[in-house]
C-alpha positions in Angstrom: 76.4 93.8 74.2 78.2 96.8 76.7 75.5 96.3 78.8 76.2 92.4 79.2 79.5 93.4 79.4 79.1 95.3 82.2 77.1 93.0 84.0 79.7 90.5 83.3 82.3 91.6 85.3 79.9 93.0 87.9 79.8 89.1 88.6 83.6 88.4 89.3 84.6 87.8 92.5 86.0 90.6 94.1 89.2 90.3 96.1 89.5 92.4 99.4 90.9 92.3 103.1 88.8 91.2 106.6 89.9 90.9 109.6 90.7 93.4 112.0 93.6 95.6 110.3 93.1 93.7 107.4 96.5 92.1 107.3 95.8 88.8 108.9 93.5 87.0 105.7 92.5 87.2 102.5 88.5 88.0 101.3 87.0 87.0 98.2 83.5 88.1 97.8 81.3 86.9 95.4 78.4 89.4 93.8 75.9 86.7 92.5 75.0 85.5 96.0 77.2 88.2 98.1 79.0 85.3 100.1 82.5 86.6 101.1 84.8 83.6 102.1 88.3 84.1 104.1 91.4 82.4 104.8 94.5 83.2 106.4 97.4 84.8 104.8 100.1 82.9 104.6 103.4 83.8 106.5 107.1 83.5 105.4 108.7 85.7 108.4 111.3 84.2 109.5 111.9 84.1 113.5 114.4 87.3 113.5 116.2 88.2 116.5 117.9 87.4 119.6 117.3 84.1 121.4 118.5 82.7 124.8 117.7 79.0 126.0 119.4 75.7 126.9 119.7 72.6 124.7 116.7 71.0 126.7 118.7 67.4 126.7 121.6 69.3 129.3 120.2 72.3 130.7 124.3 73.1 131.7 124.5 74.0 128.3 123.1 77.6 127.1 122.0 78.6 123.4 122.6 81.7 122.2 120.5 82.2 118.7 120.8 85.0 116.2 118.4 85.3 113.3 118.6 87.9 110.5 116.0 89.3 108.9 117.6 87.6 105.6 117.0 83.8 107.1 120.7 83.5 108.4 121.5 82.5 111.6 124.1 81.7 113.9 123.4 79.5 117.3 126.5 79.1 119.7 126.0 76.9 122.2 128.3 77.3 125.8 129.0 75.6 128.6 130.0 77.8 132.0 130.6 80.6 129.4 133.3 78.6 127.3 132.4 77.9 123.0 131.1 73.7 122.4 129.9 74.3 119.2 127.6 76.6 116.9 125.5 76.2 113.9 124.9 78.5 111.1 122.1 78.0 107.7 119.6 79.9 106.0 116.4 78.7 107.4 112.9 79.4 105.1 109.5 79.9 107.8 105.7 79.2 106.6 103.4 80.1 109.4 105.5 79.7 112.3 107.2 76.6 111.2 111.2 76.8 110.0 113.4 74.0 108.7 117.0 74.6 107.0 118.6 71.2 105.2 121.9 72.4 104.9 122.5 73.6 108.6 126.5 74.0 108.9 128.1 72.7 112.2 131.8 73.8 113.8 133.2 72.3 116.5 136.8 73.9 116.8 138.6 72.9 113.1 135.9 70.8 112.3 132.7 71.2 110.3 129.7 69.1 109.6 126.8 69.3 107.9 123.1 68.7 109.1 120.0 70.2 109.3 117.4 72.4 111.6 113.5 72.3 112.3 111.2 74.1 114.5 108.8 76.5 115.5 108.3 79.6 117.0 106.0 82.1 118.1 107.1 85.9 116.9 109.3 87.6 119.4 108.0 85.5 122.1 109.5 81.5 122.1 111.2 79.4 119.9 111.6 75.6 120.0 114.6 74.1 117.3 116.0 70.5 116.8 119.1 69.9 114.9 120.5 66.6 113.7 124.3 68.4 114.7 125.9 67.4 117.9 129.4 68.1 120.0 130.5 64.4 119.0 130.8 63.5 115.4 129.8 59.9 115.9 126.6 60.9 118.0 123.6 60.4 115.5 121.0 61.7 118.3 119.4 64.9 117.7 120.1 68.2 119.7 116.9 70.1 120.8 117.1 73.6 121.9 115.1 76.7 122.9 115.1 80.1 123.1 112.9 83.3 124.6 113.1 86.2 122.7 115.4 89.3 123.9 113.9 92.4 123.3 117.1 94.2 123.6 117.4 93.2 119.6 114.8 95.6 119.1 117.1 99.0 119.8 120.1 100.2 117.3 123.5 99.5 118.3 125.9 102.0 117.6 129.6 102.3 117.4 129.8 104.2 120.4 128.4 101.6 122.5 131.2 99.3 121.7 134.4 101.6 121.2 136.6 99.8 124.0 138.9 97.3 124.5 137.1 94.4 125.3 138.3 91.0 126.6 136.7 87.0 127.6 136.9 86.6 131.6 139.5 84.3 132.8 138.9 80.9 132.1 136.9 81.1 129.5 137.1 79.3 125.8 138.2 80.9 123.5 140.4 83.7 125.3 140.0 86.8 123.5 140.8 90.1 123.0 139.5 93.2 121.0 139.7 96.4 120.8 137.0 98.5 118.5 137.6 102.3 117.7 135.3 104.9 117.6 135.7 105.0 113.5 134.8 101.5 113.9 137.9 99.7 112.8 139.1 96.5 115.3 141.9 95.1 116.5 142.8 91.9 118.8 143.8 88.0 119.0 141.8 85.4 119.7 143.4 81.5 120.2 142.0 78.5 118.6 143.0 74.6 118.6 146.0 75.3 117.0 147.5 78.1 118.4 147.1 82.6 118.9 145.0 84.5 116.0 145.4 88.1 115.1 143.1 90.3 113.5 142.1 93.6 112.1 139.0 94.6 110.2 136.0 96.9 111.0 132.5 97.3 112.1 129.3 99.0 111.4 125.9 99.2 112.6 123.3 96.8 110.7 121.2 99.1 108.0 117.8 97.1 109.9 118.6 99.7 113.0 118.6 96.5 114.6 121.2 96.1 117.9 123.4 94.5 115.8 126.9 95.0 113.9 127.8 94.3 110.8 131.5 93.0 110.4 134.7 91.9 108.6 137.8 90.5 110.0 141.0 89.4 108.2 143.2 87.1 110.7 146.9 86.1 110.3 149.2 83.8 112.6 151.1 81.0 111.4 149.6 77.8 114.4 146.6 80.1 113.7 143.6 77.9 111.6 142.3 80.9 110.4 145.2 82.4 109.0 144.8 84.7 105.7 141.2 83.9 106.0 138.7 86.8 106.0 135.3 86.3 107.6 132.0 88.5 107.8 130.7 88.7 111.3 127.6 89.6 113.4 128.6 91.1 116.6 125.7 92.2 119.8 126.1 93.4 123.1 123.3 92.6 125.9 124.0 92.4 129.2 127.1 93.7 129.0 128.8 90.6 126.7 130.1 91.1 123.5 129.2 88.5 121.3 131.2 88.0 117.6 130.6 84.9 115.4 131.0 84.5 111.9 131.4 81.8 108.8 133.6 82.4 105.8 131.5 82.9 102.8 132.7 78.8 101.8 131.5 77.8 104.8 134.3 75.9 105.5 135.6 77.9 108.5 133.7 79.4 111.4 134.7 82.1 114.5 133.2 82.5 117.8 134.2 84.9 120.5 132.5 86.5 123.7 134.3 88.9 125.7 133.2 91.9 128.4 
């Protein structure tokens, strides 16, 4: 009986890795006829990073996506430099493939919601449609693209920011900031209804990633945002500072870019 035993699990399949490195598919081999069959692993990584593109119905208008490594992600779209709209979710991926049903959209005080789909090929190209547009009453979907900026792929640090920064001259929204070297902020920004001020703070993402990790608390009476706190991202490539945010309701959203 130990003996049959024995040769009983002898006969089990036996799980293992193929493939180059090993990471890209799952083996099983079985020991009764020493066949080993493999399929692909599956992947859940979401398309993290920096993205610049155009929505590809109006290349005048530029995309700027962020992805966390968490699924979030904020995509502002511009036009000559000044804010149309953005969206923000928490998209899910399966083998290159991401959709998010509950995409938020902000178009100065007001918000919609939508959803997102599309593909991507890791740090390399993205392709995204959302049902969200500029126009509340347009039922058209918005597709837009992005290539991947390697720039995400260094820290950002305080130091790198710690400076008064400010949005070139005709551009929406106007805005000004100034960040410490402690990483505490300072400035005004104006929305549709009139000047915001802010404080809060910065610090650099725990991924090392060139991102920071933000909070700021804005006051004004004409200001939409006022006694509102909201976690940002900020970046810097190319020499613009990018902010954008939505309060943890979701019912309020900032956007800034300033040099």
């Amino acid at each position: 009986m130990k003996l049959l035993s024995r040769l009983t699990l002898l006969a089990l399949p036996v799980l293992a890795a193929c493939g180059g490195g090993g990471h890209d598919e799952s083996c099983v081999t079985d020991l009764n006829n020493l066949q080993r069959s493999c399929v692909p692993k599956t992947s859940h990584a979401v398309p993290e990073g920096i993205w610049y593109g155009a929505v590809n119905s109006d290349f005048s208008v530029a995309a700027q996506t962020i992805v966390l490594e968490t699924g979030q992600y904020f995509t502002v779209f511009t036009k000559q430099g000044s804010f149309s709209w953005l969206i923000e979710g928490i998209m899910t991926a399966t083998n290159g493939n991401f959709t998010d049903s509950a995409t938020l959209g902000a178009v100065s005080s007001s918000i919609r919601g939508g959803s997102l789909s599309g593909t991507f090929a890791t740090k390399s190209t993205l392709s995204a449609t959302t049902t969200l547009s500029l126009k509340a009453d347009d039922t058209s979907t918005t597709p837009f693209n992005g290539n991947y900026n390697a720039t995400y792929d260094t820290p950002l640090g305080i130091s790198d920011v710690a400076r008064t920064w400010s949005s070139t001259s005709g551009i929406v929204p106007a805005a000004t900031i100034t960040i410490a070297v402690d990483g505490t902020a300072k400035g005004a920004a104006a929305d549709s209804r009139g000047l915001c001020t802010f404080t809060g703070s910065f610090k650099p993402r725990a991924t090392g990633k060139h991102l920071l990790d933000g909070t700021l608390n804005f006051s004004g009476s004409t200001c939409y945002l006022d006694s509102v706190s909201v976690p940002v991202e900020a970046t810097v490539v190319n020499g613009l500072l990018t902010v954008v945010g939505v309060t943890p309701q979701r019912n309020a959203a900032f956007y800034f870019s300033a040099q």
